[in-house]
C-alpha positions as a printed Julia matrix, in Angstrom:
657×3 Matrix{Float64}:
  45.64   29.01  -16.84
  47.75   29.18  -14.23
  45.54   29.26  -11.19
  43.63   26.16  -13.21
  47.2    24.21  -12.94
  47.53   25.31   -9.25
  44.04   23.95   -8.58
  44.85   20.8   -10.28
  47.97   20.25   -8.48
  46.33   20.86   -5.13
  43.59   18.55   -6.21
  46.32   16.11   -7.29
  47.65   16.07   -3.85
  44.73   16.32   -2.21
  43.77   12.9    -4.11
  46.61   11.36   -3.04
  46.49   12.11    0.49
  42.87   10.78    0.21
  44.17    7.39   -1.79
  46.84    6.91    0.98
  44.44    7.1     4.05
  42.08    4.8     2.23
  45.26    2.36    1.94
  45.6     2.44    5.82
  41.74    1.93    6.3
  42.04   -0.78    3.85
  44.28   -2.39    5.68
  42.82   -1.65    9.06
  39.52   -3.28    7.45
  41.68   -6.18    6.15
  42.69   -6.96    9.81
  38.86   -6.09   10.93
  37.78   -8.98    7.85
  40.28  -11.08    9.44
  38.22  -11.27   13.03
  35.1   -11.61   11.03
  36.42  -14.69   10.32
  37.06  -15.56   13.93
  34.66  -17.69   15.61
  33.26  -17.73   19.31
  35.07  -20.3    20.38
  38.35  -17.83   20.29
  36.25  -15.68   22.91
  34.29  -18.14   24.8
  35.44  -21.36   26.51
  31.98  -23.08   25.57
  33.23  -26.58   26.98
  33.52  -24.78   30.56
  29.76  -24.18   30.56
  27.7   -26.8    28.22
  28.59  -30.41   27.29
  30.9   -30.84   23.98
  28.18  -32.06   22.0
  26.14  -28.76   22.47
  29.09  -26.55   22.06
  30.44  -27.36   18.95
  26.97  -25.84   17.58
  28.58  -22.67   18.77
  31.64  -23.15   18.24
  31.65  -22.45   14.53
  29.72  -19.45   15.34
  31.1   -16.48   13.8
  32.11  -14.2    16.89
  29.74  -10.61   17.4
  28.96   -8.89   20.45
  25.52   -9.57   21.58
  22.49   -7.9    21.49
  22.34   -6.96   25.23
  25.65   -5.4    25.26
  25.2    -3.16   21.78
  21.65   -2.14   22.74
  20.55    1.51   23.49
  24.55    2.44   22.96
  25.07    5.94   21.99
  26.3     6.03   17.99
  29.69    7.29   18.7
  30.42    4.56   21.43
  28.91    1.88   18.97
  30.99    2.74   16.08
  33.9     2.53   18.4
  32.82   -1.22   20.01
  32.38   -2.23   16.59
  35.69   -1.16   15.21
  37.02   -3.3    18.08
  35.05   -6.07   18.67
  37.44   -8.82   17.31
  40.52   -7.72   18.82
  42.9   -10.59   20.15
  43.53   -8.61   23.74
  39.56   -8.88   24.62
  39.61  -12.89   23.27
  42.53  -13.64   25.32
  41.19  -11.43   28.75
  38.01  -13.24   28.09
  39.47  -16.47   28.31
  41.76  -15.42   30.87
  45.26  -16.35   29.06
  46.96  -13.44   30.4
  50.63  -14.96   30.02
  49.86  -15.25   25.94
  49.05  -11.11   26.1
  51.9    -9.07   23.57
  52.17   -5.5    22.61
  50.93   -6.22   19.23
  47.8    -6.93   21.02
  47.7    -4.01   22.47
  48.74   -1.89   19.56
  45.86   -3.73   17.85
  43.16   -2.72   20.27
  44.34    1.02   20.68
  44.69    1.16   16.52
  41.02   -0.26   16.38
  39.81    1.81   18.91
  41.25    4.99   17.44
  40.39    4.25   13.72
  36.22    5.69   14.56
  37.97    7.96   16.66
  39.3     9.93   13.69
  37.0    12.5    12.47
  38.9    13.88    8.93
  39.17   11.12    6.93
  41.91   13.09    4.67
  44.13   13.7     8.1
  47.82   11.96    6.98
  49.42   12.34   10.43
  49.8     9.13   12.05
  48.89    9.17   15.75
  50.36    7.77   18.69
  48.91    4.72   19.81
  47.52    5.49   22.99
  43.95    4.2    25.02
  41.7     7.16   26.32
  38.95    6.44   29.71
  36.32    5.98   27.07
  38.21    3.3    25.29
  39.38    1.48   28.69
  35.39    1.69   29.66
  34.72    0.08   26.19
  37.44   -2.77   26.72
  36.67   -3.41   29.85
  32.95   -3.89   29.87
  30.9    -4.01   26.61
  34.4    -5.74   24.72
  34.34   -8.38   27.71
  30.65   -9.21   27.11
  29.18   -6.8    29.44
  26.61   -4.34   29.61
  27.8    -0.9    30.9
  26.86   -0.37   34.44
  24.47    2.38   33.98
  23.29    1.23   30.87
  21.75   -1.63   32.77
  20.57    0.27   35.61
  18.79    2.51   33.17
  16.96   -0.5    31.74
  16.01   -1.33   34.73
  14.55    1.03   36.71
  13.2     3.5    33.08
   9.27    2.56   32.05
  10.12    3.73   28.68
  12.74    2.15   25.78
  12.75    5.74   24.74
  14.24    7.07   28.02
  17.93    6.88   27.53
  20.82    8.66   29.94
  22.93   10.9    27.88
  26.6     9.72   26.65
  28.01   11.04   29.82
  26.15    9.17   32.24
  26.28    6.04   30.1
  30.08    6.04   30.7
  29.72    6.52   34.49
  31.84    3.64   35.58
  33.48    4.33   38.66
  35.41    1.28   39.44
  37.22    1.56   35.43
  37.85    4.97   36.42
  39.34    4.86   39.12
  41.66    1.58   37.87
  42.27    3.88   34.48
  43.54    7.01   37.13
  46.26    4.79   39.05
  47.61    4.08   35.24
  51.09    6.43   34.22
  49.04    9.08   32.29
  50.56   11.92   29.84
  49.38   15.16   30.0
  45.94   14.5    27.79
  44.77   12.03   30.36
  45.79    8.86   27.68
  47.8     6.23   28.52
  50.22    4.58   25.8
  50.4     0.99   24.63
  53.32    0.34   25.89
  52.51    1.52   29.41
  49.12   -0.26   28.99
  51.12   -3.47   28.0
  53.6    -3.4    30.71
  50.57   -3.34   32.96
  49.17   -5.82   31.82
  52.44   -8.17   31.57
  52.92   -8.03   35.52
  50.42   -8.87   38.46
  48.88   -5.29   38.66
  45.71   -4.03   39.76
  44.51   -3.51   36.25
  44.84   -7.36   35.57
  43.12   -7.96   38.45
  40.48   -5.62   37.27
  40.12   -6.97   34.03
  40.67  -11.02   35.67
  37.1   -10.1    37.96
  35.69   -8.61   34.93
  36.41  -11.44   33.12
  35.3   -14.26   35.55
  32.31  -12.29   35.2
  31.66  -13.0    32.24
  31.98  -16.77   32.85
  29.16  -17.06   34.99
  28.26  -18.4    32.64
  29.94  -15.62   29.89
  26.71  -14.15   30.44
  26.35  -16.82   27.66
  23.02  -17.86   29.74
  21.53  -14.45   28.68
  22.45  -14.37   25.27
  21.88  -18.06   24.94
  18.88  -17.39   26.4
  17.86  -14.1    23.59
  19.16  -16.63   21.09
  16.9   -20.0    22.56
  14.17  -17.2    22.13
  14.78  -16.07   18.72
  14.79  -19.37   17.58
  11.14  -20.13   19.39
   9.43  -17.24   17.96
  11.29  -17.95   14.66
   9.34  -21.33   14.76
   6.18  -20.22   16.02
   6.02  -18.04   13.08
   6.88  -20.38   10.98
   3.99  -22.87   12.39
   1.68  -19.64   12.39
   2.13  -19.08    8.54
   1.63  -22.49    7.76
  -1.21  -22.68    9.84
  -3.07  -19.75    9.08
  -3.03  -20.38    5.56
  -5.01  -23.79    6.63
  -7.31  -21.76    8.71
  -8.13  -19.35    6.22
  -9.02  -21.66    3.58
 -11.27  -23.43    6.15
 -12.58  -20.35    7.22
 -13.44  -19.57    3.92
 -15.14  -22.66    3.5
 -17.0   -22.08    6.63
 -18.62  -18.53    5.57
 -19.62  -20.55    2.35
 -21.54  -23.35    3.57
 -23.11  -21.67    7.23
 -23.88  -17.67    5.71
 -24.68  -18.88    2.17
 -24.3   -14.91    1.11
 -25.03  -15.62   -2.84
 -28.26  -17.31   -2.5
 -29.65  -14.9     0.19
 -28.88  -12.64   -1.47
 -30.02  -13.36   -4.91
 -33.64  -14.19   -3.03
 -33.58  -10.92   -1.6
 -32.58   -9.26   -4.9
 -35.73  -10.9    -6.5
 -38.26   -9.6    -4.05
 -37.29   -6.05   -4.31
 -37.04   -5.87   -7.72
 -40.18   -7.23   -8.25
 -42.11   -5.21   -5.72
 -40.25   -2.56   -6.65
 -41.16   -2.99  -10.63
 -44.53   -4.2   -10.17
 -47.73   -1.85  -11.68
 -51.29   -2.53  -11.59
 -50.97   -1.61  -14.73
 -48.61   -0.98  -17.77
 -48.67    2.61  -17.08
 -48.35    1.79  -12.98
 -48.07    3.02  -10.55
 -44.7     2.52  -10.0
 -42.86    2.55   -6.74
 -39.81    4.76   -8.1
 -41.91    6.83  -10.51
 -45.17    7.43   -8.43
 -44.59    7.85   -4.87
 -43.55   11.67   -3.64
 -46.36   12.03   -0.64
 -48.77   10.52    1.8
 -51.23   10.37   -0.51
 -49.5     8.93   -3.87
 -47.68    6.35   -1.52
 -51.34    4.98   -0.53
 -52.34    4.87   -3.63
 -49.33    3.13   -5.09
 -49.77    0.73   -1.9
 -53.92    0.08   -2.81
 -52.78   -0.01   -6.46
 -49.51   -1.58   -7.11
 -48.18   -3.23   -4.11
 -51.51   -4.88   -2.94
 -51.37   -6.12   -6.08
 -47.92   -7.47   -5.95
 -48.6    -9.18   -2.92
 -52.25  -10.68   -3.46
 -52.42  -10.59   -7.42
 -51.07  -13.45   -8.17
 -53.16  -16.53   -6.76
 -52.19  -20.41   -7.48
 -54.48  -23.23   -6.09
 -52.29  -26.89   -5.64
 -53.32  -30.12   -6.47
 -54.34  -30.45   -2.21
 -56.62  -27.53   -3.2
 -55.12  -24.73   -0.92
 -54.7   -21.29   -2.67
 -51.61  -19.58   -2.13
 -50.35  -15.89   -3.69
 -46.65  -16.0    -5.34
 -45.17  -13.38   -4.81
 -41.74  -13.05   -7.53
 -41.76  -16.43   -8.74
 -41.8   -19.2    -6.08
 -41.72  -17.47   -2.94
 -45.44  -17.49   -1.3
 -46.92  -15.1     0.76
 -47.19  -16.67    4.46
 -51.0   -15.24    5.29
 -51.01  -12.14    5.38
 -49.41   -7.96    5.17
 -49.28   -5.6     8.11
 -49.63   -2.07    7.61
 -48.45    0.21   10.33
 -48.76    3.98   10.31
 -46.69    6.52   12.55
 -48.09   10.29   13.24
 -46.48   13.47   13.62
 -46.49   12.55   17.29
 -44.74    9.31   17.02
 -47.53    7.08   17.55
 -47.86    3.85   16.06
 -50.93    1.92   14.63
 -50.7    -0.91   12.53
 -53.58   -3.55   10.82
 -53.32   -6.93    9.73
 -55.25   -6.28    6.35
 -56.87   -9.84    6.05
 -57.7   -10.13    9.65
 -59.47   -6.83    9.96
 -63.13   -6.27   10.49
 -63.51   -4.81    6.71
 -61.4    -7.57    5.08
 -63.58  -10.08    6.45
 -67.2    -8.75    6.37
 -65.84   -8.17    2.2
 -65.28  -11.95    1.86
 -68.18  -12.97    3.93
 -70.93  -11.03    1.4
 -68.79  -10.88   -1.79
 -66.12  -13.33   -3.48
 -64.9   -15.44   -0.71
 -61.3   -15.92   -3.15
 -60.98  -12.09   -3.54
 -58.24  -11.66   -1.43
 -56.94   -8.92   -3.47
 -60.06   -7.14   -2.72
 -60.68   -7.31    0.69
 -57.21   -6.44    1.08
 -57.82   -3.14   -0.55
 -61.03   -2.8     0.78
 -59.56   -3.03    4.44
 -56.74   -0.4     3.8
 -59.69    1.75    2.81
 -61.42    0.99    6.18
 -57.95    1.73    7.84
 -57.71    5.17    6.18
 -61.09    6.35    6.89
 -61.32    4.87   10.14
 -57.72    6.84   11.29
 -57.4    10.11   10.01
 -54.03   10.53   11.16
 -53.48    8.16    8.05
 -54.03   10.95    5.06
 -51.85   13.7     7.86
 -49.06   14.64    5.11
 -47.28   15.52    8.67
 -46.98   11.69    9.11
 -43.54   10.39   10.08
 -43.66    6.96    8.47
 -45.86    4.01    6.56
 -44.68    0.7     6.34
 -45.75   -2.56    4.73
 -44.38   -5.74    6.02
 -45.03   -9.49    5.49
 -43.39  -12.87    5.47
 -42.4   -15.02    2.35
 -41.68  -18.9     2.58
 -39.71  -19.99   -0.84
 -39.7   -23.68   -0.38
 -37.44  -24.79   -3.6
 -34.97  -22.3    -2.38
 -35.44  -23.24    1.39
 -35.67  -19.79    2.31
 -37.39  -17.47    4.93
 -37.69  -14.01    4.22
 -38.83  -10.32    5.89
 -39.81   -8.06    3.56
 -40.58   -4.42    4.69
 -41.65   -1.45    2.02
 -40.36    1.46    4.17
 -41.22    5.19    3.74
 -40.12    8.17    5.48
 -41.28   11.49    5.45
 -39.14   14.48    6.3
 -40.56   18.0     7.59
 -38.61   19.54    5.04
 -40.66   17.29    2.5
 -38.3    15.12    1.25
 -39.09   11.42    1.74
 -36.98    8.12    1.75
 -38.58    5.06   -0.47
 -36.89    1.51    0.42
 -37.72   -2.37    0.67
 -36.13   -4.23    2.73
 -35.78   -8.12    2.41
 -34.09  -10.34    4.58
 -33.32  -13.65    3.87
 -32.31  -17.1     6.08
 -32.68  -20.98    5.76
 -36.17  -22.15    6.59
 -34.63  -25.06    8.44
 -31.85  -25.59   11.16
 -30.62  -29.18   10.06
 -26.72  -29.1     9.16
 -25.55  -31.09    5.63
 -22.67  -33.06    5.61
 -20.76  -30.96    4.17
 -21.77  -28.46    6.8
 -20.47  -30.42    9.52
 -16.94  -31.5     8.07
 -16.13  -27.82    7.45
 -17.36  -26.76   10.74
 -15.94  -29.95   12.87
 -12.51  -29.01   10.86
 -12.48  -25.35   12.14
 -13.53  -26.19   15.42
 -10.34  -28.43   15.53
  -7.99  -25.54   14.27
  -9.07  -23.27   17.02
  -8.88  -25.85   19.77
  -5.44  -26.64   18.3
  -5.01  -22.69   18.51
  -6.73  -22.67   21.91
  -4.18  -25.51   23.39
  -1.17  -24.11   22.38
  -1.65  -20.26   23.33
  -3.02  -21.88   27.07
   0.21  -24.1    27.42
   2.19  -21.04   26.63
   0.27  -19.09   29.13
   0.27  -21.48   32.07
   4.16  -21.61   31.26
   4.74  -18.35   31.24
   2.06  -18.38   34.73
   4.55  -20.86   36.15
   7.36  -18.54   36.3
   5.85  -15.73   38.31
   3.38  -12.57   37.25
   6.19  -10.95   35.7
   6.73  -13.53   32.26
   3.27  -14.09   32.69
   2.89   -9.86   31.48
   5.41  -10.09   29.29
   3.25  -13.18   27.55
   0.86  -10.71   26.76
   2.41   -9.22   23.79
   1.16   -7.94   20.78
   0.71  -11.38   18.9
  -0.33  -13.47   21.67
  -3.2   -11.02   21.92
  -4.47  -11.39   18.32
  -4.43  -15.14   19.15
  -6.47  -15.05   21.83
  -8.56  -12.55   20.26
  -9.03  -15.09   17.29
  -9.6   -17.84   19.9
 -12.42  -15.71   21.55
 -14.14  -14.33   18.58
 -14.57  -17.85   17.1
 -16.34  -19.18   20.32
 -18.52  -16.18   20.17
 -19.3   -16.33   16.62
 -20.27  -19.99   17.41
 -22.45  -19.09   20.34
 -24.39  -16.17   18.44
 -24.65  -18.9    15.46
 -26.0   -21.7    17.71
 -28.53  -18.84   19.01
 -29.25  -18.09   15.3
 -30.08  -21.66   14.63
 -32.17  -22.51   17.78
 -34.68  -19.26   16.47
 -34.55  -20.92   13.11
 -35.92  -23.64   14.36
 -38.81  -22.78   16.16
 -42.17  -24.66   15.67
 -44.1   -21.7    14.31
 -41.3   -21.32   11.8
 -40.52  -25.35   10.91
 -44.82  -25.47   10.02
 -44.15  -23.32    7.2
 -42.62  -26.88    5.82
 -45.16  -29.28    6.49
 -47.4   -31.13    3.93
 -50.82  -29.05    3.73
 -49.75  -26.44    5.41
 -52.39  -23.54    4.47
 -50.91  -19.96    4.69
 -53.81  -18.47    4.34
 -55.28  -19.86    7.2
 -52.57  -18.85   10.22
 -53.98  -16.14   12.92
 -53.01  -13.04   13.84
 -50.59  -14.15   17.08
 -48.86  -16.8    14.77
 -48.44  -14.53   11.82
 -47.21  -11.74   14.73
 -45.0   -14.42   16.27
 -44.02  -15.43   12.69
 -42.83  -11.9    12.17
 -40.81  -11.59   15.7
 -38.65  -14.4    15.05
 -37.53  -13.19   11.85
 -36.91  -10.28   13.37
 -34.95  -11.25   16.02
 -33.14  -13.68   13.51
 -32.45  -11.0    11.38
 -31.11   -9.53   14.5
 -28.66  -12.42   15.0
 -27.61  -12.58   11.49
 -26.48   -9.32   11.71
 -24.24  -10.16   14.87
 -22.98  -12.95   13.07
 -21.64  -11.05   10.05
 -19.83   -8.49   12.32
 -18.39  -10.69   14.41
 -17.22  -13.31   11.26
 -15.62   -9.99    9.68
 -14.2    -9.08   12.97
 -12.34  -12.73   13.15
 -11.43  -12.33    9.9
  -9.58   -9.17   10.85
  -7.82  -11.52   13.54
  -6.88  -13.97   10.72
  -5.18  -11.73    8.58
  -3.19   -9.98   11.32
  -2.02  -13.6    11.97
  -0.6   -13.82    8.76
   1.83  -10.37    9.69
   2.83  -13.01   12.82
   3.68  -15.65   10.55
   5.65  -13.26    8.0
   8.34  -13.05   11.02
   9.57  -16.82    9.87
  11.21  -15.5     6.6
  13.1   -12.4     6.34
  11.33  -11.16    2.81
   7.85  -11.65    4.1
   9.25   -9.17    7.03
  10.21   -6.09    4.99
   6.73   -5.32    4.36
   5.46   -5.29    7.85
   8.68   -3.83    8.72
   8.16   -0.95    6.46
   4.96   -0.46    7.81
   5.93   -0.35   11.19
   9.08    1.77   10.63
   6.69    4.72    8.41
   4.1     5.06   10.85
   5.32    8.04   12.24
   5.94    9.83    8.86
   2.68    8.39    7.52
   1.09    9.95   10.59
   2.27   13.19   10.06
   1.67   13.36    6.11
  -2.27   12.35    7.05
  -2.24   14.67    9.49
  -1.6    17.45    6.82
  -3.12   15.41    4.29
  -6.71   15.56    6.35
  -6.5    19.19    6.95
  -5.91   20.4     4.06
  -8.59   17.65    2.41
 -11.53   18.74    5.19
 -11.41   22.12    4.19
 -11.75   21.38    0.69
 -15.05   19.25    1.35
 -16.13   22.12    3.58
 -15.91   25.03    0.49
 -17.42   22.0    -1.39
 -20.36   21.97    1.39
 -20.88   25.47    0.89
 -20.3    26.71   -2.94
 -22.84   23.02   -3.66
 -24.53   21.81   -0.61
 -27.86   23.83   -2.53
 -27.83   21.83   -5.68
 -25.87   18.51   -5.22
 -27.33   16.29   -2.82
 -23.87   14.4    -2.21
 -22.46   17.82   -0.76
 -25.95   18.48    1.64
 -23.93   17.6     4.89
 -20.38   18.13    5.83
 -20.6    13.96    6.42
 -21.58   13.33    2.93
 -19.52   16.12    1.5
 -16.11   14.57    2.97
 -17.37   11.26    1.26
 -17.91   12.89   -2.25
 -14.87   14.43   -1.72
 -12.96   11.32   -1.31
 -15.04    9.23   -4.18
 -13.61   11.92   -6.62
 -10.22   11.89   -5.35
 -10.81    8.03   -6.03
 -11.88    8.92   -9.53
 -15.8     8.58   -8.9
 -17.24   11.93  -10.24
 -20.69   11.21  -11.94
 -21.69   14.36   -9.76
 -19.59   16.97  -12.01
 -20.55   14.77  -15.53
 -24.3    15.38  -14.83
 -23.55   19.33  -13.19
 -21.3    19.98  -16.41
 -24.4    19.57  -19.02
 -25.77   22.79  -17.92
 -26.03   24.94  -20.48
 -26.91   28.41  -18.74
 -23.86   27.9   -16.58
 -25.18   28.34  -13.76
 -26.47   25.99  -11.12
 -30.17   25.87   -9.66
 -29.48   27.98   -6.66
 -27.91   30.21   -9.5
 -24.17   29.93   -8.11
 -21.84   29.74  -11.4
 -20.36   26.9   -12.65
């Protein structure tokens, strides 16, 4: 009990001391809300450098140091400028009123100076008011409105913002130190207020000093510079602004524009409807089926003579203008005929047009002259005999290809029924179907979308190039520090659009070919187009295919441009900023967790690779293994349902479960 009481009253004073100090700081803080409250026209004599009408905007202004003079300070020297910035001494040496200079003023600047100084905040002993080099440095440069001297010269001449000179070199100021050594110094190299104030009371070389520093300061304030910061603040401010506002616009036309010109939905709902169909279709109720029935050479030829001649030629329709014509999945209709093409162990290639061969038409010339279905089979027969690299089971490759014209739907399409074979005897079954618009004529609504985004990135276009010739004007120096980050992804926007327009027009000029546009003509008579036009047919769809493809990467490649615009425009409005500022500012941690993160995740898909690369086909390769890996860590794990039915417990390869 008693040692508890002698704690308590030593915790007592202890808490008292601590109130007390917090009384002083109070009241330092008081004075320090006091010259928050102070406005730049105390420090600045704005009427000396601007008209009145422009400097009564500032004016009101409440008073901080700028930007150029707090930058890249060390922490210790900041906390002390900060303390001190609103001091009456540096207003009334900035606006060179020496005669209205006190020792209260003084004693203010040495007490605000001193209060960061202390390092225990609990220390009761009230010190001497006195100013140390470091403080004198402070007032007279960075308190005045100017940059310390190496500071700047470290701005200048370093490559890097990262490249700072230590806190001893930033206080190399040899003019303040040598005024600060003619001062009447004690002992600990600090000169008191009252000496400091006498000094400054009489014509002395420190108010000189301070006078030159101060006229500096007036040319004009360096006010040009940090009018200049703030004239740029306020310009970017805007530009954001603008940016947001437009950017939604040109996203929503944008939008628009990827609805009406790539019409996804409806190619892709055509293409849907061929594969399934060629994909489902059986000679028979029992098949052969494409999915079910194909694991070789020889079961995919006689699916193909089966089930997919069948798909293509089975169905045959003669119109009212007496012209037969073979539907293949509804309305689409085969345009002449299907090309098979064969590739050896060696990597040649053969390939047949099955109508146009020799076989195909010596069957219609002595049998049924409408029996397309069997002179097609009949010529794949030929082929196979004929080639008897055909039946190899070594063979790399078979392929069936054709073109489909679905008139209600205005649609083109490629189909190709692709098969590889692997020499480890696994094969790889797919049908490919591309679709497009059979015609290169643009709606209305087509051209008001379009014609609107063309204006938004000429509008885009004019202002980034005014900026640029601006910033040209004024010499190869602003016209590299134009090229920032955001400018960039403008221009970058700018230049993918034209692009994407370019490959588009390209797209549309193929599209509109003659062989392609006859497809559309009254009469026209599929059946009866050669091998060069069905050939030529086939090319342009490739090659349009080709283009479509370009198109789609470089429309998602804008639209990467049009979203960073957005983090351009969230600059305007402080809110919008945390999030891109949050971004920005966990980078480097974010970096270093992934860096972990991947290492530790890699070789988890490589035991993965190992312990179930023999019985899972998702962990065959280390490629696909990191990919299962990270669908599972995503919560996609079919793999381990199906793996987990296993009642043996053990897998195929016999490793246990």
């Amino acid at each position: 009990p008693f040692f508890a009481s002698r704690r308590g009253e030593s915790e007592n004073r202890r808490m008292r001391k601590f109130n007390a100090h917090q009384h002083r700081v109070t009241h330092v803080k008081g004075h320090g809300s006091d010259r928050r409250r102070r406005f730049m026209s105390e420090y600045v004599n704005f009427n000396a450098i601007m008209s009145p009408e422009v400097a009564a905007q500032f004016e009101e202004e409440p008073f901080e140091l700028p930007d150029f003079v707090t930058a890249d300070l060390h922490p210790s020297l900041l906390k002390r400028l900060k303390a001190a910035e609103g001091s009456i001494l540096a207003a009334k040496v900035r606006r060179r009123t020496f005669g209205n200079i006190n020792k209260a003023d003084v004693d203010e600047l040495c007490q605000l100076l001193q209060t960061k100084a202390k390092q225990d905040p609990l220390e009761d002993k009230e010190s001497p008011k006195v100013l140390d080099l470091e403080g004198f440095i402070l007032f007279s440069g960075p308190l005045l409105g100017l940059p310390l001297p190496a500071l700047s010269r470290a701005r200048d001449e370093r490559d890097s913002e990262d490249e700072l000179p230590p806190l001893p070199e930033m206080l190399r100021f040899p003019e303040a130190e040598a005024i600060f050594q003619k001062l009447p110094l004690d002992k600990d190299g600090f000169v008191s207020a009252e000496a400091f104030a006498e000094e400054l009371a009489g014509k002395s070389q420190v108010m000189e000093f301070l006078e030159s520093q101060a006229a500096k300061c007036s040319i004009p304030m360096k006010s040009r510079e940090k009018l200049e910061r703030l004239i740029n603040w306020r310009i970017e401010r805007d530009d954001a602004l603008g940016t947001l506002f437009f950017t939604f616009v040109l996203l929503i036309i944008f939008y628009l524009v990827v609805q009406v010109n790539l019409d996804i939905k409806s190619n892709q709902e055509a293409e849907t409807a061929v594969r399934s169909y060629i994909s489902t279709f059986g000679s028979q109720l029992s098949g052969p089926f494409m999915d079910q029935h194909i694991s070789d050479v020889s079961s995919f030829w006689s699916w193909a003579e089966e089930s997919a001649l069948a798909a293509f030629f089975g169905v045959a329709a003669i119109g009212a203008d007496g012209i037969t014509r073979f539907h293949v999945a509804g309305s689409n209709v085969l345009l002449g005929d299907v090309m098979v093409t064969h590739t050896n162990k060696d990597g040649d290639v053969s390939s047949e047009w099955l109508l146009h061969s020799t076989a195909a038409q010596s069957y219609l010339s002595t049998s049924n002259s409408s029996d397309y279905l069997g002179a097609a089979r009949a010529a794949i027969q030929s082929f196979r005999r004929s080639n008897s690299d055909l039946n190899d089971p070594h063979s790399r490759a078979i392929t069936l290809s054709c073109s489909i014209h679905n008139a209600p739907a205005s649609k083109l399409l490629l189909v190709r029924v692709s098969s590889l074979f692997f020499i480890t005897g696994d094969m790889d079954l797919q049908i490919f179907s591309t679709a497009c618009a059979d015609t290169a004529e643009i709606l209305v609504e087509q051209m008001v979308v379009n014609i609107l985004f063309v204006c938004c990135i000429i509008w885009l276009a004019y202002a980034e190039l005014k900026d640029a010739v601006a910033a040209m004007a004024h010499g190869c120096k602003a016209f590299t520090e134009y090229w920032g980050v955001w400018n960039s992804v403008d221009w970058s926007c700018i230049a993918l659009s034209i692009v994407t327009m370019i490959v588009w027009g390209v797209r549309l000029g193929y599209i509109n070919s003659d062989q392609l546009q006859a497809v559309q003509k009254d009469g026209f008579d599929a059946m009866a187009l050669t091998k060069q036009e069905l050939q030529t047919m086939q090319d342009e769809l490739q090659v349009i295919r080709a283009w479509s493809i370009a198109v789609r990467a470089l429309t998602t490649c804008l639209a990467v441009t049009i979203i960073l615009q957005f983090f351009k425009g969230f600059r305007a409005n402080p809110r919008l900023q945390i999030v891109a500022d949050a971004i920005l500012k966990s980078l480097n941690n974010v970096a270093h967790f992934f860096l972990i993160f991947w290492t530790l995740f890699a070789c988890f898909a490589i035991i993965a690779h190992m312990l179930f690369g023999s019985d899972i086909i998702l962990f065959s390769s280390l490629l696909s293994s990191l990919e299962a890996s990270m669908s599972t860590l995503m919560g996609e794990f079919e793999w381990y349902v199906q793996m987990a039915g296993k009642k043996s417990g053990c897998l195929n390869s016999g490793m246990p479960m």
